[in-house]
C-alpha positions as a printed NumPy array, in Angstrom:
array([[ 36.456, -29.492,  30.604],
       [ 33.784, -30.484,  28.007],
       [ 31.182, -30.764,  31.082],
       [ 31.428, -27.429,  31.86 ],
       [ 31.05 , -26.461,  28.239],
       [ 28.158, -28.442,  28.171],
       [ 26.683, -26.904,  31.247],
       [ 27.248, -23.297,  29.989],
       [ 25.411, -24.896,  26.37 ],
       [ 22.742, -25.928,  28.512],
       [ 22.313, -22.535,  30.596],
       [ 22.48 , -20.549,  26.952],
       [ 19.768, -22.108,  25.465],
       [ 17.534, -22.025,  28.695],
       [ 18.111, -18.63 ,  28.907],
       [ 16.936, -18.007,  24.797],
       [ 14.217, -20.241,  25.727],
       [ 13.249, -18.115,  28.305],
       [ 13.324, -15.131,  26.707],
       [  9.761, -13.589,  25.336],
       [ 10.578, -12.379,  21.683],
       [  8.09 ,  -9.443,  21.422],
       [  7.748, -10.212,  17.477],
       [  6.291, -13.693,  18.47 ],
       [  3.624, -11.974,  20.524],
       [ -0.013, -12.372,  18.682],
       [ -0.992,  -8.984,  19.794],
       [  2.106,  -7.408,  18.536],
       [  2.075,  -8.95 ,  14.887],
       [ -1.469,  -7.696,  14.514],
       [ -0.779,  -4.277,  15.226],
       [  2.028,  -4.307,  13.432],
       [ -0.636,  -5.388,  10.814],
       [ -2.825,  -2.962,  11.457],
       [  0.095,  -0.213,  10.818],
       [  0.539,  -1.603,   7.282],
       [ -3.025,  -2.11 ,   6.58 ],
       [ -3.239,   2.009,   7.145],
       [ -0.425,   3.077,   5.528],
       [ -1.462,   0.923,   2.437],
       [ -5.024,   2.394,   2.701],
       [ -3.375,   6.193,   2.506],
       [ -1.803,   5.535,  -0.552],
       [ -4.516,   3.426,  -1.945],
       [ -6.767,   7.034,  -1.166],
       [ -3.868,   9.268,  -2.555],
       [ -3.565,   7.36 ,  -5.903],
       [ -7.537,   7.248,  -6.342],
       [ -7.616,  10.946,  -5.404],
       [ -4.704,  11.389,  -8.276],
       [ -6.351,   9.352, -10.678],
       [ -9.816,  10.997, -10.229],
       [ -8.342,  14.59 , -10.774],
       [ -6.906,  13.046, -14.222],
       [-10.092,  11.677, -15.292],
       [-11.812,  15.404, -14.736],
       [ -9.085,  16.678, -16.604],
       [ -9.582,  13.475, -19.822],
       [-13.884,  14.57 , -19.094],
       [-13.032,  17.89 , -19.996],
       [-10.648,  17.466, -22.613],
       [-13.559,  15.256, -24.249],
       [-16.054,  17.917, -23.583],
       [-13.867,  20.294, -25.16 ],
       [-13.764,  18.426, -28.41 ],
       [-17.644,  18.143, -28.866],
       [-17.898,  21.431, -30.104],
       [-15.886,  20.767, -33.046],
       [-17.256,  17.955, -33.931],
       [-20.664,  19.276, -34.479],
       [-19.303,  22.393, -36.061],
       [-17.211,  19.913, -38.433],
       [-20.262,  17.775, -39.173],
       [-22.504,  20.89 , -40.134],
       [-19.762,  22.792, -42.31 ],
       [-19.492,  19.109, -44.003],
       [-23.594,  19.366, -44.693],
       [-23.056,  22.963, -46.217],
       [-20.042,  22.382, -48.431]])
């Protein structure tokens, strides 16, 4: 009885052995690679793109304050 089991033991793990696991494949772990690499590089673009459109928005905030500044410093000559 326990040589049969052993035989069957034997015949499972030739049969794992000779099984290709896709995921071991060199080509298939770089383009799985490849498919993070892009999806990181989208949101690496989409946060720049968000952060740019808030740093217009600080610009003109700053540009906005100039103004009042100079009118501040020349009412402060005149008083």
């Amino acid at each position: 009885m326990k040589l049969i089991q052993l035989l069957k033991l034997k015949k499972r793990k030739k049969s794992v052995k000779n099984k290709v696991n896709i995921y071991d494949d060199p080509l298939h772990k770089i383009e799985i690679h490849e498919k993070e690499c892009a999806q990181r590089y989208k949101n690496i673009e989409e946060r720049l793109e968000s952060g740019s459109k808030r740093f217009d928005k600080l610009e003109n905030m700053i540009w906005g304050v100039y103004p009042f500044i100079v009118i501040s410093v020349v009412l402060a000559k005149f008083l």
